[in-house]
KEROMAR-636905 format. One record per residue: x, y, z of N, C-alpha, C, CB in turn. Coordinates in Angstrom, 2 decimals, always signed. Glycine has a CB too. Example, Ala and Ser with C-alpha at 12.3 -4.5 7.8 and 13.67 -1.06 7.14 Angstrom:
NODE      n_c1      n_c2      n_c3     ca_c1     ca_c2     ca_c3      c_c1      c_c2      c_c3     cb_c1     cb_c2     cb_c3
NODE    +13.19     -5.69     +7.80    +12.30     -4.50     +7.80    +13.20     -3.30     +7.80    +11.31     -4.47     +9.05
NODE    +12.85     -2.25     +7.08    +13.67     -1.06     +7.14    +12.90     +0.03     +7.87    +14.08     -0.60     +5.72
This chain:
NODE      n_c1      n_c2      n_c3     ca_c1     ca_c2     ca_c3      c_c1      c_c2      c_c3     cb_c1     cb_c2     cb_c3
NODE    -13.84     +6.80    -27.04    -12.87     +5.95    -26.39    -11.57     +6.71    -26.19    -12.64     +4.68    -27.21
NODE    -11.09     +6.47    -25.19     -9.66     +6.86    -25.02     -8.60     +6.22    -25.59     -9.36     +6.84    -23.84
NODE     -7.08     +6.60    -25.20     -6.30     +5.39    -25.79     -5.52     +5.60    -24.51     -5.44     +5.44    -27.48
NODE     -5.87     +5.90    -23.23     -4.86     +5.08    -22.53     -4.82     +4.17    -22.12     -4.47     +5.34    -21.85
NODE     -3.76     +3.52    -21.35     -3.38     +2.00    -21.44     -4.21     +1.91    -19.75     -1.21     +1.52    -21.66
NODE     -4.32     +1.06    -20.00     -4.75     +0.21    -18.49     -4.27     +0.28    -17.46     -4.69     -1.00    -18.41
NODE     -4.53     +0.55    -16.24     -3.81     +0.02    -15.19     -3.20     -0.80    -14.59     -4.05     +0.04    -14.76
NODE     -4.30     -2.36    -15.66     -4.60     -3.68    -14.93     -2.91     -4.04    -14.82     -5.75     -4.98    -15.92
NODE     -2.07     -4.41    -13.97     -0.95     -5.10    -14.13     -1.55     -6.72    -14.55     +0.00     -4.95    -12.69
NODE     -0.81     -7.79    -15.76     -1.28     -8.73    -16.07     +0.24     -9.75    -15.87     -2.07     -8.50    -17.48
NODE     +1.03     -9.25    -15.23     +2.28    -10.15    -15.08     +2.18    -10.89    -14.13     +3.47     -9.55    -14.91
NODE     +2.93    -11.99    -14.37     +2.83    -12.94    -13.15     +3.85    -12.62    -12.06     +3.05    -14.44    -13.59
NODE     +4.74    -11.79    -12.49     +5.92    -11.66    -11.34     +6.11    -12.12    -10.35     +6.11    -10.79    -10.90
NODE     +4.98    -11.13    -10.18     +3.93    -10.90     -8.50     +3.43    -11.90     -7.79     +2.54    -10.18     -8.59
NODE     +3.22    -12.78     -8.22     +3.00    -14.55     -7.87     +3.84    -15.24     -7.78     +2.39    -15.36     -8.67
NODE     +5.50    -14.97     -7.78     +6.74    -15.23     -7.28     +7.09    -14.92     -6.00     +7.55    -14.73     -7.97
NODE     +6.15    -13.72     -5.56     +6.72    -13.75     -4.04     +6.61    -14.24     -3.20     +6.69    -13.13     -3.45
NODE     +7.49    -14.68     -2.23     +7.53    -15.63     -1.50     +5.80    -15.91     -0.30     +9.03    -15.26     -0.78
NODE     +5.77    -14.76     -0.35     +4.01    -14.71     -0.06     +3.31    -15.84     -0.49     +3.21    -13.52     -0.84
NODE     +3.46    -16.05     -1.97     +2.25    -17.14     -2.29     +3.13    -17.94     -3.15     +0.68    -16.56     -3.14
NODE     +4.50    -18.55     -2.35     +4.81    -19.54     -2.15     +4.06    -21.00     -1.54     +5.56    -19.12     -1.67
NODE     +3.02    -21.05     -0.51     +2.60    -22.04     +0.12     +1.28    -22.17     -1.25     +2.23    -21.69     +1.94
NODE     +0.77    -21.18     -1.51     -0.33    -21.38     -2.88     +0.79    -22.28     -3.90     -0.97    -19.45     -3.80
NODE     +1.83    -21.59     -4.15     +1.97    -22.70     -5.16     +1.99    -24.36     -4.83     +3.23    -22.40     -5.79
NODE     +2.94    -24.44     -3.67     +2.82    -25.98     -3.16     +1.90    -26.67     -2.97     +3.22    -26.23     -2.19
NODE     +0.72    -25.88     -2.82     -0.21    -26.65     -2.63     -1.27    -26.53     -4.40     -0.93    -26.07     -1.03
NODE     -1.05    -25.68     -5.11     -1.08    -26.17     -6.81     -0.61    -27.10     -7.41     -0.60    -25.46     -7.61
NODE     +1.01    -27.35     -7.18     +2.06    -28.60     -7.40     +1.27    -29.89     -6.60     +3.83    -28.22     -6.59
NODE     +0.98    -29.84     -5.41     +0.22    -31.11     -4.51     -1.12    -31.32     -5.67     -0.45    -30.50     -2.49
NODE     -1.61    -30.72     -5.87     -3.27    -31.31     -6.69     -2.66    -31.99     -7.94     -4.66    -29.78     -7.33
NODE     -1.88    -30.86     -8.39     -1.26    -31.75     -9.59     -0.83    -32.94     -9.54     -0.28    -31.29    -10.09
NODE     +0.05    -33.14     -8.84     +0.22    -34.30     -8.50     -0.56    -35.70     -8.20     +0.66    -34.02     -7.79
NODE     -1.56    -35.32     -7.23     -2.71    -35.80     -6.97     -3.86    -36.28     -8.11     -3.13    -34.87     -6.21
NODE     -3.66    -35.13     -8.91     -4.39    -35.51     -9.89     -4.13    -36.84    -11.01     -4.44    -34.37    -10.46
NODE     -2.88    -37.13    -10.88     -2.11    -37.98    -11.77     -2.61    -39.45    -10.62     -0.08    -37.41    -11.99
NODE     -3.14    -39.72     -9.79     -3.13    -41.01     -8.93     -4.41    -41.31     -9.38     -2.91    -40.94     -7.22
NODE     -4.52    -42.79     -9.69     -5.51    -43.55    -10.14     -6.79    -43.80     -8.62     -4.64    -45.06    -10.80
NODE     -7.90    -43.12     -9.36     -9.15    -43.08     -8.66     -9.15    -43.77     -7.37    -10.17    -43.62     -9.47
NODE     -9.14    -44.93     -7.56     -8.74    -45.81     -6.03     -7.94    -45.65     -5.00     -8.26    -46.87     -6.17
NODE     -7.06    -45.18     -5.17     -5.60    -44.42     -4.68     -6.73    -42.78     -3.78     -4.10    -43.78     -6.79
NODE     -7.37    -42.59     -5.29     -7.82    -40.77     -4.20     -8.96    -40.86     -2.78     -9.04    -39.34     -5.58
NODE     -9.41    -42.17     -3.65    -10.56    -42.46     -2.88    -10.37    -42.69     -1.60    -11.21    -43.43     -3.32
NODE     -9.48    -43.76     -1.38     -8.29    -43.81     +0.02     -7.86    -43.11     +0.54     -7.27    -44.20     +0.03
NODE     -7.46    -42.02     +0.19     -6.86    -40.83     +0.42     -7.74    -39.77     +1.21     -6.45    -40.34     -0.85
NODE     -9.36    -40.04     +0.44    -10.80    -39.15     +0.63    -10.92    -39.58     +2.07    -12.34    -39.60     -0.45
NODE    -10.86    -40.94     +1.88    -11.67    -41.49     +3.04    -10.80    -41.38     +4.25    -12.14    -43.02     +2.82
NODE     -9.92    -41.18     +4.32     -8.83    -41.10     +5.37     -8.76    -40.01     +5.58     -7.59    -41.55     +5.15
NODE     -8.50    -39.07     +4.68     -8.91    -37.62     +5.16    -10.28    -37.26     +6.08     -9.07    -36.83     +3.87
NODE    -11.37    -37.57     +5.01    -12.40    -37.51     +6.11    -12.54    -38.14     +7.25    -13.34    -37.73     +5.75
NODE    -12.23    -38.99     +7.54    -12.49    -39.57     +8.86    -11.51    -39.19     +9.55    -12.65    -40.97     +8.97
NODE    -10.11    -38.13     +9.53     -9.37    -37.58    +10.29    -10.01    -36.37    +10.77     -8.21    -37.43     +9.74
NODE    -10.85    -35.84     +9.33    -11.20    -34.50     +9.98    -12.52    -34.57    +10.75    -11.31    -33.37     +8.89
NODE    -13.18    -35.67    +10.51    -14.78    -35.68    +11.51    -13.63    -36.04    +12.79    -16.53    -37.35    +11.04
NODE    -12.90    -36.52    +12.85    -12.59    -36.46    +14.77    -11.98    -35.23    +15.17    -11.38    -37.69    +15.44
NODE    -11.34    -34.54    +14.42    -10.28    -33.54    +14.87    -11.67    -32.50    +14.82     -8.63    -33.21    +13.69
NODE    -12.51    -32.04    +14.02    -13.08    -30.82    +13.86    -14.71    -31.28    +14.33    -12.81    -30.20    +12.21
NODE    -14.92    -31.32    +15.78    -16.45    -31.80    +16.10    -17.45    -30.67    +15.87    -16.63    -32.28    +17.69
NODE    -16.94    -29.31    +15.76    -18.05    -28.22    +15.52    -18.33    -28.28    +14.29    -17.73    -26.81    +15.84
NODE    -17.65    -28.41    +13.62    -17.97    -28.67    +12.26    -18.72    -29.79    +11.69    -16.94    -28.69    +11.69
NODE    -18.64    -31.16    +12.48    -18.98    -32.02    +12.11    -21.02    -31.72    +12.61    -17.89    -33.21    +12.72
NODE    -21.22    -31.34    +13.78    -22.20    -30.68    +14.75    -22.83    -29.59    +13.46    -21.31    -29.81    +16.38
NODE    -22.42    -28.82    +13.27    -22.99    -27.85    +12.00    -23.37    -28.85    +10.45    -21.50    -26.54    +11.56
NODE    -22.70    -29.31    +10.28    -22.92    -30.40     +9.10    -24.18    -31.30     +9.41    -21.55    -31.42     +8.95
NODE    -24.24    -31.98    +10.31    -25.01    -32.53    +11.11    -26.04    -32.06    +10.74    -24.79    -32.45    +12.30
NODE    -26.46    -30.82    +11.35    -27.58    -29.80    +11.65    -27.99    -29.51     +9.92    -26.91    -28.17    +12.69
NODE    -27.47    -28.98     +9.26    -27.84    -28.37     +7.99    -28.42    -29.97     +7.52    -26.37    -27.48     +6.97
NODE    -28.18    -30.77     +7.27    -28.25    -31.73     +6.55    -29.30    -32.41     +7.29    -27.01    -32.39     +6.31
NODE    -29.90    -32.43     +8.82    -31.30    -32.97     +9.23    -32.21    -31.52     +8.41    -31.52    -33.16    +11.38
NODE    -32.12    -30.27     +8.19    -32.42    -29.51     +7.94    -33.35    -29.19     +6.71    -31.60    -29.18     +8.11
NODE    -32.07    -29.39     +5.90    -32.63    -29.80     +4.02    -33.03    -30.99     +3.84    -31.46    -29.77     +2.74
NODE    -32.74    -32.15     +4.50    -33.39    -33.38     +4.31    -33.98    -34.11     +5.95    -32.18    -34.37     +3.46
NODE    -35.33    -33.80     +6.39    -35.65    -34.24     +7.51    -36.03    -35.37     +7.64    -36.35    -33.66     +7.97
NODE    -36.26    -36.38     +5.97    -36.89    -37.34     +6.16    -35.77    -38.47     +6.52    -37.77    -37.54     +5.02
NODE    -34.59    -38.03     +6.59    -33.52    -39.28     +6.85    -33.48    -39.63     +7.89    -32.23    -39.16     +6.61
């Protein structure tokens, strides 16, 4: 074995820069989120999803497809 030290940098500093600023806000948002009683997320789920099946139809079209795919008997 050797004894030199590592390279690995293990500081967080580096996760201060304004770079992954929007990562944190959106860490602080779950947190947050996480604190709202089930019913509250569920509302939240369902409204989300049904914003994004209209806004994103290729996606919804690919989803579609995989899912007659793995399950044909539905």
């Amino acid at each position: 074995m050797t004894d030199q030290p590592t390279t690995e940098n293990t500081s967080t500093g580096e996760f201060l820069h304004p770079r992954y600023w929007a990562t944190w806000v959106g860490i602080g948002a779950l947190r947050l989120l996480s604190l709202l009683p089930i019913r509250i997320l569920f509302s939240i789920g369902k409204v989300l999803g049904k914003g994004l099946h209209l806004i994103l139809p290729g996606r919804r079209r690919i989803a579609t497809i995989n899912i007659q795919r793995c399950f044909p008997t539905l």
